[in-house]
mmCIF file of the N, C-alpha and C atoms, coordinates in Angstrom:
data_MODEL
# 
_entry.id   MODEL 
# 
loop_
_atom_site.group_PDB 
_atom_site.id 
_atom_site.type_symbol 
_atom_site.label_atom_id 
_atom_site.label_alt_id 
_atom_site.label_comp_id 
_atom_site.label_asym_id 
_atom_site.label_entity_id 
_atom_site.label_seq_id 
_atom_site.pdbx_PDB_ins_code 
_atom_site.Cartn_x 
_atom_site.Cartn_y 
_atom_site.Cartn_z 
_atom_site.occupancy 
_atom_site.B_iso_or_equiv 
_atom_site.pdbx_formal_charge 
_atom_site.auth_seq_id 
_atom_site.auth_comp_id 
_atom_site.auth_asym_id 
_atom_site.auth_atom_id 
_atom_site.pdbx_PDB_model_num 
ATOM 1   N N  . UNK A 1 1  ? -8.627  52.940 -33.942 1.00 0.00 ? 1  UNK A N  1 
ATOM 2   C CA . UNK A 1 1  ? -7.591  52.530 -33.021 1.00 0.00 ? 1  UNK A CA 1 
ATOM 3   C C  . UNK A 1 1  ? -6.208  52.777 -33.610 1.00 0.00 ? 1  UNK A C  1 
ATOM 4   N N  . UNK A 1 2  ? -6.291  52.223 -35.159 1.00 0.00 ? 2  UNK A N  1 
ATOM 5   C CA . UNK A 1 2  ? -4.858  52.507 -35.383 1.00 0.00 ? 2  UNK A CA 1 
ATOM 6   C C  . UNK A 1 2  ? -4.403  54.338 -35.427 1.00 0.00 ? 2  UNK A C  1 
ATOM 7   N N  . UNK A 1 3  ? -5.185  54.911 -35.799 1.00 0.00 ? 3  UNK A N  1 
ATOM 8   C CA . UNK A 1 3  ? -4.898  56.303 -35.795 1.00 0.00 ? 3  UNK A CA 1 
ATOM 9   C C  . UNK A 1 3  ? -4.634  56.534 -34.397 1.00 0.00 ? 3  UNK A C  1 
ATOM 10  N N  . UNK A 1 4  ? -5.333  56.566 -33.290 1.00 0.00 ? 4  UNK A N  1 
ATOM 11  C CA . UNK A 1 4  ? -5.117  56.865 -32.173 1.00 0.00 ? 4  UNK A CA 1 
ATOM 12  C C  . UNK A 1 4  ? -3.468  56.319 -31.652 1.00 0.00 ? 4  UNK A C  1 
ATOM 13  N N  . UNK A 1 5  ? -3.460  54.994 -32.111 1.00 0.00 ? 5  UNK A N  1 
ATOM 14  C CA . UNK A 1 5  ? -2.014  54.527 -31.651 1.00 0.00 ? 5  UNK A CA 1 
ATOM 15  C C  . UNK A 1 5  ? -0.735  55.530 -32.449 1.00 0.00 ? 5  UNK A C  1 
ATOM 16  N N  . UNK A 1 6  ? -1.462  55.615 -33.479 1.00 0.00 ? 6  UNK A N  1 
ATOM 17  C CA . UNK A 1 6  ? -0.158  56.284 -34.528 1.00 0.00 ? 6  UNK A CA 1 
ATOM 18  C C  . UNK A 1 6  ? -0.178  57.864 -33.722 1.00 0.00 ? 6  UNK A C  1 
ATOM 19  N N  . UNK A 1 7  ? -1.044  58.986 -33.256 1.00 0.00 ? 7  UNK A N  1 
ATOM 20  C CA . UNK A 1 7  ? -0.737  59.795 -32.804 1.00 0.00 ? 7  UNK A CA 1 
ATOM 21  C C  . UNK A 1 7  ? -0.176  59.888 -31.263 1.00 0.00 ? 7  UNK A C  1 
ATOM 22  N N  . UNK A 1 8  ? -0.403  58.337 -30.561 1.00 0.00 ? 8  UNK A N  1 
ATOM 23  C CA . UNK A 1 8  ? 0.039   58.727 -29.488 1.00 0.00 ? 8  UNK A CA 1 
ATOM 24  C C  . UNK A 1 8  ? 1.368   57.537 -29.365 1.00 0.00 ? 8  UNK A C  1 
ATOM 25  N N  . UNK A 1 9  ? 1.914   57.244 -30.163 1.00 0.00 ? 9  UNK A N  1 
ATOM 26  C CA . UNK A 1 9  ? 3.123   56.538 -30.610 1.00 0.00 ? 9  UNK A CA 1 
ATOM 27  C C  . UNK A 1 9  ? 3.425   55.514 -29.993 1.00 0.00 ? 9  UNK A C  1 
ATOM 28  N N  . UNK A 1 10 ? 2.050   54.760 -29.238 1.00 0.00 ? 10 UNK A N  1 
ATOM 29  C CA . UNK A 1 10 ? 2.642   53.141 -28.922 1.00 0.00 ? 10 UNK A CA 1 
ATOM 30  C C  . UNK A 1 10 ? 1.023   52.432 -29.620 1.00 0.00 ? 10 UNK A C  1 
ATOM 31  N N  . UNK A 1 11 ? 1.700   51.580 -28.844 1.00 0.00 ? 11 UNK A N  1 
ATOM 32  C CA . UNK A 1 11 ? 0.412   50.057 -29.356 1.00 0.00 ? 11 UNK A CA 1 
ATOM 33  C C  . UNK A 1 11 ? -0.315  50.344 -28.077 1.00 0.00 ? 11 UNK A C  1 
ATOM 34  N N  . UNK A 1 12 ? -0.262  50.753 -26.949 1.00 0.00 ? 12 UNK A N  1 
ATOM 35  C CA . UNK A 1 12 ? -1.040  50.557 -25.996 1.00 0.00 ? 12 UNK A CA 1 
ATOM 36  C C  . UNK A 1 12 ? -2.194  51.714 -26.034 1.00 0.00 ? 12 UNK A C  1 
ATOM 37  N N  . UNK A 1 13 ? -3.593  51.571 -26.110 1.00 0.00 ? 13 UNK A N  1 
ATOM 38  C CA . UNK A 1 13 ? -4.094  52.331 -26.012 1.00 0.00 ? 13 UNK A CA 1 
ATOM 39  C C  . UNK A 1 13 ? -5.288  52.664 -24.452 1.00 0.00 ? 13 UNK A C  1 
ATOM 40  N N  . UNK A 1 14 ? -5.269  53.803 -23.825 1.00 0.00 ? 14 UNK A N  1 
ATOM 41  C CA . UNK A 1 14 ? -6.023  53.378 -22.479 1.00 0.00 ? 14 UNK A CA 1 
ATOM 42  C C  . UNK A 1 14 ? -7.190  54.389 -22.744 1.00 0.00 ? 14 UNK A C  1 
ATOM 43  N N  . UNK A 1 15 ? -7.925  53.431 -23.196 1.00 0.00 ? 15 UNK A N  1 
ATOM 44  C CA . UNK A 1 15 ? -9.383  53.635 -23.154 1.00 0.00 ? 15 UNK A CA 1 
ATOM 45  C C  . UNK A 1 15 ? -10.188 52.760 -22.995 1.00 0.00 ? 15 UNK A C  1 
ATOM 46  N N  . UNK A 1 16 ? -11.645 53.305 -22.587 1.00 0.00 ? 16 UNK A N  1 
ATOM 47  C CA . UNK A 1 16 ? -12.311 51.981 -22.461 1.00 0.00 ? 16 UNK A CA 1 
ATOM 48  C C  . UNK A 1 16 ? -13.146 52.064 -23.737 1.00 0.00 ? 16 UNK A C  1 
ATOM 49  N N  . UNK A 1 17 ? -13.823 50.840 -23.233 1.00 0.00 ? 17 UNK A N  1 
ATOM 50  C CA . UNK A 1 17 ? -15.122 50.240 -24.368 1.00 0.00 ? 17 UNK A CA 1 
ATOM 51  C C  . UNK A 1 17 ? -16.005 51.985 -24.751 1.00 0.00 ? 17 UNK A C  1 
ATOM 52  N N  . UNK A 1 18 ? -16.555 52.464 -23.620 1.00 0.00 ? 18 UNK A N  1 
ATOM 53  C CA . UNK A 1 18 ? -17.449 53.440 -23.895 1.00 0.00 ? 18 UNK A CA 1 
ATOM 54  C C  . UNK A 1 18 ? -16.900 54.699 -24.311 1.00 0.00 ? 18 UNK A C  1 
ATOM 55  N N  . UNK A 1 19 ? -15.689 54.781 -23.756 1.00 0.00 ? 19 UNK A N  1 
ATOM 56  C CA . UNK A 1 19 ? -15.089 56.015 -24.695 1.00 0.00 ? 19 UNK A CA 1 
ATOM 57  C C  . UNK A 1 19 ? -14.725 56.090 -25.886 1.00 0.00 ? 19 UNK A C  1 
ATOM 58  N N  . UNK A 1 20 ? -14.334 54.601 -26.588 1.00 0.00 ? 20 UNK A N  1 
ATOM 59  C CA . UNK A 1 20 ? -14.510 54.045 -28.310 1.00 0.00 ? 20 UNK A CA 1 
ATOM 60  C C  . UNK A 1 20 ? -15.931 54.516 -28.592 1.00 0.00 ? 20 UNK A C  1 
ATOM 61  N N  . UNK A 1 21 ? -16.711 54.025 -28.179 1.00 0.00 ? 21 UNK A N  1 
ATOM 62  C CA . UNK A 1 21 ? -18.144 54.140 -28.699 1.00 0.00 ? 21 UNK A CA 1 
ATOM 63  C C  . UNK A 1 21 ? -18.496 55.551 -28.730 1.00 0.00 ? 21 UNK A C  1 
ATOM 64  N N  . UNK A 1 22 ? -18.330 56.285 -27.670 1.00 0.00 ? 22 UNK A N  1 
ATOM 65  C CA . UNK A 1 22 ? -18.324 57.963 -28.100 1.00 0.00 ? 22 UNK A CA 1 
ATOM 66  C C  . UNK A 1 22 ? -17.827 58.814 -28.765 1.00 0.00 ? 22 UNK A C  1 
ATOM 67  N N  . UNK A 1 23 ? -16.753 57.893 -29.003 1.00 0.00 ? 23 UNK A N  1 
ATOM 68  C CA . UNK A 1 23 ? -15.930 58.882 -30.496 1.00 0.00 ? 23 UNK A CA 1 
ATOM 69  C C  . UNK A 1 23 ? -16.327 58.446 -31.565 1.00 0.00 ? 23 UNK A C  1 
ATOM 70  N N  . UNK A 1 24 ? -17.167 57.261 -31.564 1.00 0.00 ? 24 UNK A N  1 
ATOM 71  C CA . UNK A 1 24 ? -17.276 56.200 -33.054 1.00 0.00 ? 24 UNK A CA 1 
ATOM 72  C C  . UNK A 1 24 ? -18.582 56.833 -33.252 1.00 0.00 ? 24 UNK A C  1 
ATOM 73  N N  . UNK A 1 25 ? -20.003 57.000 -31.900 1.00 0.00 ? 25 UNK A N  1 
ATOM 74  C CA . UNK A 1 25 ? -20.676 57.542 -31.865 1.00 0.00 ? 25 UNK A CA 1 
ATOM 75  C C  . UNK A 1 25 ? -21.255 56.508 -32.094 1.00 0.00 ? 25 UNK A C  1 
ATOM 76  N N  . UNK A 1 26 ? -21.040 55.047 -31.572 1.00 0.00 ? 26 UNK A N  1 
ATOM 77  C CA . UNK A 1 26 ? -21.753 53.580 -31.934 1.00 0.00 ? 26 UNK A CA 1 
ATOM 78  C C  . UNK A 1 26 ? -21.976 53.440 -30.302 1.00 0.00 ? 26 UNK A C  1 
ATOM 79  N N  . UNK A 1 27 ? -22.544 52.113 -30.174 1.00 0.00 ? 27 UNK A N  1 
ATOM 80  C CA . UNK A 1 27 ? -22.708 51.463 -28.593 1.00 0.00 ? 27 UNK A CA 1 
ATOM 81  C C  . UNK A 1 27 ? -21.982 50.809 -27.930 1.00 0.00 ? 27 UNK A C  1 
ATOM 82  N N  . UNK A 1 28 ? -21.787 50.672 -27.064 1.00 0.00 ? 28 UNK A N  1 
ATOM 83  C CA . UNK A 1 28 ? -20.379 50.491 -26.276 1.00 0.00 ? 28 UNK A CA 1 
ATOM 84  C C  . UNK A 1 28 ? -20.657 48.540 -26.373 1.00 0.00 ? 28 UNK A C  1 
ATOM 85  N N  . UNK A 1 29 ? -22.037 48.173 -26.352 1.00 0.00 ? 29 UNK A N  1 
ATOM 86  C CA . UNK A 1 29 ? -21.854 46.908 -26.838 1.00 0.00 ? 29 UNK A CA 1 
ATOM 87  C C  . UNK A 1 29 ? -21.445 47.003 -28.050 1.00 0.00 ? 29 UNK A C  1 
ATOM 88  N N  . UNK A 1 30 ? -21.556 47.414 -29.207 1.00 0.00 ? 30 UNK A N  1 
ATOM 89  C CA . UNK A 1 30 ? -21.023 47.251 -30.834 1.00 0.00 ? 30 UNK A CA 1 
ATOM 90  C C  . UNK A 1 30 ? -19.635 46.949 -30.362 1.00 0.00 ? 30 UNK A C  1 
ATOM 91  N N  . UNK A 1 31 ? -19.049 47.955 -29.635 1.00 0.00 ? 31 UNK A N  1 
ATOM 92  C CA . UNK A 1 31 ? -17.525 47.957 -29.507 1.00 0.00 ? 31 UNK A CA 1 
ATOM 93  C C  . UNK A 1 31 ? -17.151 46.846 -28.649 1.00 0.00 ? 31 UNK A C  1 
ATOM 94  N N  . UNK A 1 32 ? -17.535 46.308 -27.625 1.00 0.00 ? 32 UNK A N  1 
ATOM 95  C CA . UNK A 1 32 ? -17.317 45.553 -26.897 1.00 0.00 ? 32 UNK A CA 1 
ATOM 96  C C  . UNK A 1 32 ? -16.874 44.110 -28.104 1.00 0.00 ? 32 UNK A C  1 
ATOM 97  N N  . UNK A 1 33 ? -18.441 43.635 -28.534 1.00 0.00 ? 33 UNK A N  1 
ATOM 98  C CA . UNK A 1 33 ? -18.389 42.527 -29.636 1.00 0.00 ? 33 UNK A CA 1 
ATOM 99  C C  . UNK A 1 33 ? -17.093 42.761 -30.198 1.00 0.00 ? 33 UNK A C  1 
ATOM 100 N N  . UNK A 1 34 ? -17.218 43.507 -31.396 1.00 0.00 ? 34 UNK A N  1 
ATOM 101 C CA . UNK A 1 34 ? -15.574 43.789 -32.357 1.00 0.00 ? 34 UNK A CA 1 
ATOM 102 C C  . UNK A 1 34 ? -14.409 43.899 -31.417 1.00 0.00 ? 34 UNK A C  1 
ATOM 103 N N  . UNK A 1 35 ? -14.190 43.967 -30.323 1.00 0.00 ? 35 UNK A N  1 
ATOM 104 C CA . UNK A 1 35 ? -13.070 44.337 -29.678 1.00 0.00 ? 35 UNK A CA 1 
ATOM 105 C C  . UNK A 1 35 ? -12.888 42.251 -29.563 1.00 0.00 ? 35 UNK A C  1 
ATOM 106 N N  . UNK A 1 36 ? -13.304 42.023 -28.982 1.00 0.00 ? 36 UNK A N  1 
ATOM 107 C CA . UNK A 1 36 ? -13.405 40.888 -28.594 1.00 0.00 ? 36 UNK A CA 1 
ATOM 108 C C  . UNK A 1 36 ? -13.293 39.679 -29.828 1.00 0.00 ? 36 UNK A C  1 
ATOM 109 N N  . UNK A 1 37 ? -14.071 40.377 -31.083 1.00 0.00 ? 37 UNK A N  1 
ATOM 110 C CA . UNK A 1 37 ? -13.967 39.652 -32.229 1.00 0.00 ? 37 UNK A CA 1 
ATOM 111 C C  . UNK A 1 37 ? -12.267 39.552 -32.457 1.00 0.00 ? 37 UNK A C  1 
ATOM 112 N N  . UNK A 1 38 ? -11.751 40.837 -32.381 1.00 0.00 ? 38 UNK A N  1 
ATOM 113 C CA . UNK A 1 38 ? -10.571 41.551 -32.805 1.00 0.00 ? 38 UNK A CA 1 
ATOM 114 C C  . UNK A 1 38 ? -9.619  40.328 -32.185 1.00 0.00 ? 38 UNK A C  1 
ATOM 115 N N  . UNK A 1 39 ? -9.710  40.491 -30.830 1.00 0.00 ? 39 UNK A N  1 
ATOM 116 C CA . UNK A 1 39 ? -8.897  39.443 -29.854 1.00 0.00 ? 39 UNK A CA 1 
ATOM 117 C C  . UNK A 1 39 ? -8.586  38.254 -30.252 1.00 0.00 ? 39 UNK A C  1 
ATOM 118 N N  . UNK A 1 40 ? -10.030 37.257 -30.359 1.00 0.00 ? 40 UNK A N  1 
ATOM 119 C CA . UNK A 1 40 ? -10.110 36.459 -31.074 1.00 0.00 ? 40 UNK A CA 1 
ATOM 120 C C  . UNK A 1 40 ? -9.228  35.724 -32.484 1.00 0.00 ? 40 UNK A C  1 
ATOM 121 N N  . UNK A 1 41 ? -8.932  36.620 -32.957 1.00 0.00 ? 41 UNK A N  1 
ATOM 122 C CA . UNK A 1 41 ? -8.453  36.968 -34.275 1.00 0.00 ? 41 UNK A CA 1 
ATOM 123 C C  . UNK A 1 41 ? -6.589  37.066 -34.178 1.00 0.00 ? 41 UNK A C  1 
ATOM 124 N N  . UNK A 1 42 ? -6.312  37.416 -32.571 1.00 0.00 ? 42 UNK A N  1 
ATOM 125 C CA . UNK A 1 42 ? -5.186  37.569 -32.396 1.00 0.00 ? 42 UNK A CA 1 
ATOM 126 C C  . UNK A 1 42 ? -4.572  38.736 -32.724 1.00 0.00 ? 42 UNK A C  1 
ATOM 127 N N  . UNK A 1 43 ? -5.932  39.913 -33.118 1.00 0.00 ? 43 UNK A N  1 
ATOM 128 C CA . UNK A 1 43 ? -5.192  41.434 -33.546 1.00 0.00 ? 43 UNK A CA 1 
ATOM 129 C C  . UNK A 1 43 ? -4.656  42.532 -32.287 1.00 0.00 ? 43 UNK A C  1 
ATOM 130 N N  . UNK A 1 44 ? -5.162  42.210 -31.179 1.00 0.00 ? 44 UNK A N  1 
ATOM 131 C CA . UNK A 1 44 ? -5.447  43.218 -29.917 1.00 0.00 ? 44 UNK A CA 1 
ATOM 132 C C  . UNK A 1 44 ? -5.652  41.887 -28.241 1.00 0.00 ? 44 UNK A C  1 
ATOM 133 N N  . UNK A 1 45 ? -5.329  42.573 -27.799 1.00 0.00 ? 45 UNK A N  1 
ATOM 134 C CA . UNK A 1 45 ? -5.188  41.958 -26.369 1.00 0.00 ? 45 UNK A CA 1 
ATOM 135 C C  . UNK A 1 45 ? -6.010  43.644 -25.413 1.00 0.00 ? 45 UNK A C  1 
ATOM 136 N N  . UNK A 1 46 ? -6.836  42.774 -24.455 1.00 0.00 ? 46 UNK A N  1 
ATOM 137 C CA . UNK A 1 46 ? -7.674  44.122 -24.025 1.00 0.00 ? 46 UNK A CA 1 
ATOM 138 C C  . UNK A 1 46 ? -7.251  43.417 -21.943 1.00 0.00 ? 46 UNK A C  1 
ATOM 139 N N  . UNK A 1 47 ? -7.066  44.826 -22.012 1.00 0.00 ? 47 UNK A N  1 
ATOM 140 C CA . UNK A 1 47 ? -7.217  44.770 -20.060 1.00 0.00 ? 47 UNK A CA 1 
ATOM 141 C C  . UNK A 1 47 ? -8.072  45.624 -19.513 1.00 0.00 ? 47 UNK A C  1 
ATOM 142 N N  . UNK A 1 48 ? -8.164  45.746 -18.734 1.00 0.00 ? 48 UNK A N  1 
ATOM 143 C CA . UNK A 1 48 ? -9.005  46.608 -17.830 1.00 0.00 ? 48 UNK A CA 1 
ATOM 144 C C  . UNK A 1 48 ? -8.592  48.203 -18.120 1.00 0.00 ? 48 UNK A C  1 
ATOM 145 N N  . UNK A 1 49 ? -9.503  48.797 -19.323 1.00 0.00 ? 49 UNK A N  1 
ATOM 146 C CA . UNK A 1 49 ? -9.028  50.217 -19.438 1.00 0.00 ? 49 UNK A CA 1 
ATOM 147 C C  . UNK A 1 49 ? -8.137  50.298 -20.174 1.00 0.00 ? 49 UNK A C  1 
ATOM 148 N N  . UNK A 1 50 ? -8.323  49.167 -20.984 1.00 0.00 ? 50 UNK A N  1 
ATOM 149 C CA . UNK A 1 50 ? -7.357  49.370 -22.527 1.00 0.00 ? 50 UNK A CA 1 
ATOM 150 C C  . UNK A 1 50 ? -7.076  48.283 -23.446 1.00 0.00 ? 50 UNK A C  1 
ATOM 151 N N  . UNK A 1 51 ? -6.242  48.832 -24.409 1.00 0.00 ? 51 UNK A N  1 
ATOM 152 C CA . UNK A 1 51 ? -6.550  48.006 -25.461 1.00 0.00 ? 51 UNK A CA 1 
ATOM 153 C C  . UNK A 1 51 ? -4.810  47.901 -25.921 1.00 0.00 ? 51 UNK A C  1 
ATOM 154 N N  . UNK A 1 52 ? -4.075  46.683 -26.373 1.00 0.00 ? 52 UNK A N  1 
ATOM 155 C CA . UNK A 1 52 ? -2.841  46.603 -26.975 1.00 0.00 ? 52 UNK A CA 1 
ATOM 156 C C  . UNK A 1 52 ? -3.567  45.908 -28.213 1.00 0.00 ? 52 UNK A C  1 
ATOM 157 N N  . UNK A 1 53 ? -2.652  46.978 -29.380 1.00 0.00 ? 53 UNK A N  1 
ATOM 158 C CA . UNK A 1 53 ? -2.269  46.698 -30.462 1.00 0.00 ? 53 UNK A CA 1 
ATOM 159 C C  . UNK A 1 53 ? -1.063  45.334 -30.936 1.00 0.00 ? 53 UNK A C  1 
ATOM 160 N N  . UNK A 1 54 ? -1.635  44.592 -30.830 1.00 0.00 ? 54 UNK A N  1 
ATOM 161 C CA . UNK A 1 54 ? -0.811  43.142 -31.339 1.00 0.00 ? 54 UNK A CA 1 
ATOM 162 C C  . UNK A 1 54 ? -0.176  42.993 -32.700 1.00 0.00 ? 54 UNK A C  1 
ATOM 163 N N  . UNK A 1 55 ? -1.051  43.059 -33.793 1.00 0.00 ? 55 UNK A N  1 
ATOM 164 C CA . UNK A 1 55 ? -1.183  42.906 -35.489 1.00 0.00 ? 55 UNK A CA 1 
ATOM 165 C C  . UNK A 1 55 ? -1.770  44.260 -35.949 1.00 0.00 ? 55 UNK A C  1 
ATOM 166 N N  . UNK A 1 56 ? -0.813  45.773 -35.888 1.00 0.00 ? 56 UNK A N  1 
ATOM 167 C CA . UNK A 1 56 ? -1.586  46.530 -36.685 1.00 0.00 ? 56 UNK A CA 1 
ATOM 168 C C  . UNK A 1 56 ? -1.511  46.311 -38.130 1.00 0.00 ? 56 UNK A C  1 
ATOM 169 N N  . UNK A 1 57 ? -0.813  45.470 -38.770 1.00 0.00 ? 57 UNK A N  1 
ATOM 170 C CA . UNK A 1 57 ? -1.226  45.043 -40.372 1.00 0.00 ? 57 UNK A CA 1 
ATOM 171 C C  . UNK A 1 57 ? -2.948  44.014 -40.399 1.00 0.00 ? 57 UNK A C  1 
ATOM 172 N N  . UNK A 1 58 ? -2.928  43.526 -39.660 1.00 0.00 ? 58 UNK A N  1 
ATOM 173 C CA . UNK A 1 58 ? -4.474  42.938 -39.551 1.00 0.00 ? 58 UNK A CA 1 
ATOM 174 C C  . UNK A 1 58 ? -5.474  43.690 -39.420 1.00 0.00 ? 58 UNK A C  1 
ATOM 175 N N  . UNK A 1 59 ? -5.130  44.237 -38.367 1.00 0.00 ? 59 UNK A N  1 
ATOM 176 C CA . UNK A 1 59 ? -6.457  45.508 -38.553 1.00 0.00 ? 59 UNK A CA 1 
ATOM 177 C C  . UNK A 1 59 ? -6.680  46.582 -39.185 1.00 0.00 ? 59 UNK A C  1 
ATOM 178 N N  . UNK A 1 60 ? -5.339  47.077 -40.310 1.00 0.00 ? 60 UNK A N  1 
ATOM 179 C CA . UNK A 1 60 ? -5.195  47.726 -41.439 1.00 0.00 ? 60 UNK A CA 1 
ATOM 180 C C  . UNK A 1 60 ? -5.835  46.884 -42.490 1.00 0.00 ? 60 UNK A C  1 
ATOM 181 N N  . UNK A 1 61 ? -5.585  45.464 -42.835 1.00 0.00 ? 61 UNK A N  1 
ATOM 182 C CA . UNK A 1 61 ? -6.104  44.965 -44.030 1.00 0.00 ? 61 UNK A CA 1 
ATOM 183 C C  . UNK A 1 61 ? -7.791  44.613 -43.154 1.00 0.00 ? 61 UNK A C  1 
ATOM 184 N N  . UNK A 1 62 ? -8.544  44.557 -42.442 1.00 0.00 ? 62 UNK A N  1 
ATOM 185 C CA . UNK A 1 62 ? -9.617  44.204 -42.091 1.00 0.00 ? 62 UNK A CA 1 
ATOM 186 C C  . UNK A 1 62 ? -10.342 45.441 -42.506 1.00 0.00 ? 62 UNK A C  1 
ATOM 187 N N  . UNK A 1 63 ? -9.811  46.412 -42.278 1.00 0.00 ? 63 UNK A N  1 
ATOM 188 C CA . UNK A 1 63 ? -10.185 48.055 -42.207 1.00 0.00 ? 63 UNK A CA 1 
ATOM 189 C C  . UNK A 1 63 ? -10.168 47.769 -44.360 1.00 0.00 ? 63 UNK A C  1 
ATOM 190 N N  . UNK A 1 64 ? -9.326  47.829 -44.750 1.00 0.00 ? 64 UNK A N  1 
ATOM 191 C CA . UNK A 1 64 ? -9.372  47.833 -46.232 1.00 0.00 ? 64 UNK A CA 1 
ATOM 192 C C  . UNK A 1 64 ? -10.321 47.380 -47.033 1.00 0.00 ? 64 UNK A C  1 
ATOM 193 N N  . UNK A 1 65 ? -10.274 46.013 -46.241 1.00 0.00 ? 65 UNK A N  1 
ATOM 194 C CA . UNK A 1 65 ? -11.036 44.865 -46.403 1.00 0.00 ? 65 UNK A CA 1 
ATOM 195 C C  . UNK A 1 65 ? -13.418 45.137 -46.694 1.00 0.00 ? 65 UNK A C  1 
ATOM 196 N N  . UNK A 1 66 ? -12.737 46.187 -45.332 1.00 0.00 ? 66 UNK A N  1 
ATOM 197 C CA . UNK A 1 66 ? -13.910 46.701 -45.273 1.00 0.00 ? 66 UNK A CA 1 
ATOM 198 C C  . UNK A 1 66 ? -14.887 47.893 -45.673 1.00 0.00 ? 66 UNK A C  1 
ATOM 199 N N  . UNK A 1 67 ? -13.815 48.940 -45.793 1.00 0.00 ? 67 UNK A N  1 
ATOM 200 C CA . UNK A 1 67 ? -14.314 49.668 -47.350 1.00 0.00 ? 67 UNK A CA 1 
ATOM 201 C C  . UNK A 1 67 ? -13.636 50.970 -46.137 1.00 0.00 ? 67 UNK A C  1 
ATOM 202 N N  . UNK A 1 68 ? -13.150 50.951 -44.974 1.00 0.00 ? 68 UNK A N  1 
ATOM 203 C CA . UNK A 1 68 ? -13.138 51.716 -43.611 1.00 0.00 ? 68 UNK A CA 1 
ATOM 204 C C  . UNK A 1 68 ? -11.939 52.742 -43.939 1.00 0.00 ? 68 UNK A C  1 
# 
């Protein structure tokens, strides 16, 4: 996500759940869960057909965090 935001130069990103999962090449439930975890967390806010970037330092250190 953060790469995608950084090449297309906002926080808003319009994609859905299943088009994450086809580029990740994971299941659109995997993505669904973590998206939602993400929210939770206060990193991302999701609407219908997309995703805002809230805390990209959170999901940079989660990503670190995680070996990603």
């Amino acid at each position: 996500m953060l790469n995608q935001s950084s090449i297309s130069g906002t926080e808003v990103l319009t994609m859905t759940h299943d088009e994450i999962a086809r580029h990740l090449g994971s299941a659109r439930e995997v993505v669904t869960r973590m998206l939602k975890h993400f929210q939770e967390e206060g990193l991302v806010s999701l609407f219908r057909g997309g995703i805002r970037i809230e805390r990209a330092d959170g999901l940079m250190k989660m990503a670190e965090e995680s070996g990603v």
